[in-house]
N, C-alpha and C positions, 0 to 999 in steps of 0.2 A: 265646182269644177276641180277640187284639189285631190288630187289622186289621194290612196291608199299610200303608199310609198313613200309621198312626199309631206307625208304627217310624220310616218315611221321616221324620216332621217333629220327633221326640221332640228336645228340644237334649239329653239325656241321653246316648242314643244317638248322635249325631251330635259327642260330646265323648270318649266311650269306646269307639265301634264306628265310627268312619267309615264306612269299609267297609261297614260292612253297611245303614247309612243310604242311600250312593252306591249298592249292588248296589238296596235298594226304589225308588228314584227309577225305573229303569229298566226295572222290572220292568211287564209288560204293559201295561194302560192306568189312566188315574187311574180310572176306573168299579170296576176290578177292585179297584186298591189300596185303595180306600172298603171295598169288602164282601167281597173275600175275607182271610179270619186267615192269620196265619204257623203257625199251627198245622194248621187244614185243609189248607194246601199240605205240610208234612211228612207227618203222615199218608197223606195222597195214594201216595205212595211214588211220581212217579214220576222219575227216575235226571235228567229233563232240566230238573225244578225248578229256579229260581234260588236261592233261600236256605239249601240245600243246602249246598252245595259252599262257600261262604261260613262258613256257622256250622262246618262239618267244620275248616275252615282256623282258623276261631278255638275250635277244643277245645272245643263247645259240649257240654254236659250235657243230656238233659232228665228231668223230675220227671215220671213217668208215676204217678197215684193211681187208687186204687176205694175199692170200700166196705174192701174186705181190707188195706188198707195202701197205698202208697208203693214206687217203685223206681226208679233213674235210673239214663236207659243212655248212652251215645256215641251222638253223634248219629254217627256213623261207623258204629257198629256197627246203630243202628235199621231202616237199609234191608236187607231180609232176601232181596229179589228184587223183579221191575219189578212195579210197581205193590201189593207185598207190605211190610211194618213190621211188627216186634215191638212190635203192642199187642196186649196179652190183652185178653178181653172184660171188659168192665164199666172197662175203664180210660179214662183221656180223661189230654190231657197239657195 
């Protein structure tokens, strides 16, 4: 649920992840970065996302939950084909 925008201005992130502050800056327009999440763009699945290939490069994990438990995958390994992601149903990451 954490916007585009609000990775781009985090001083958090911009102390520990350059990169990936520098990669939000640039990414579509400020409208987009306001309301679209880094999460809805991963799930998305699709291959020409930009925060992709960024969190890949930085060994990014994610914590995908449901009501059944917890599981975290590589974010390497999440995209399964274009427009396709290893989320089971009932899960949300």
């Amino acid at each position: 649920m954490t916007t585009h925008r609000v990775i781009e201005k985090s001083a958090l992130i911009q102390e520990h992840f350059r990169v990936l502050s520098e990669m939000e800056r640039n990414l579509a327009t400020i409208q987009t970065r306001n309301w679209g999440t880094i999460g809805g763009n991963l799930c998305h699945g699709d291959p020409s996302g930009d925060p992709a290939p960024v969190l890949i490069a930085l060994d990014a994990k994610l914590r995908l939950k449901s009501l059944s438990g917890e599981r975290v995958v590589a974010l390497e390994a999440f995209g399964k084909d274009m427009l396709e992601v290893d989320l089971e149903p009932g899960e949300i990451w």
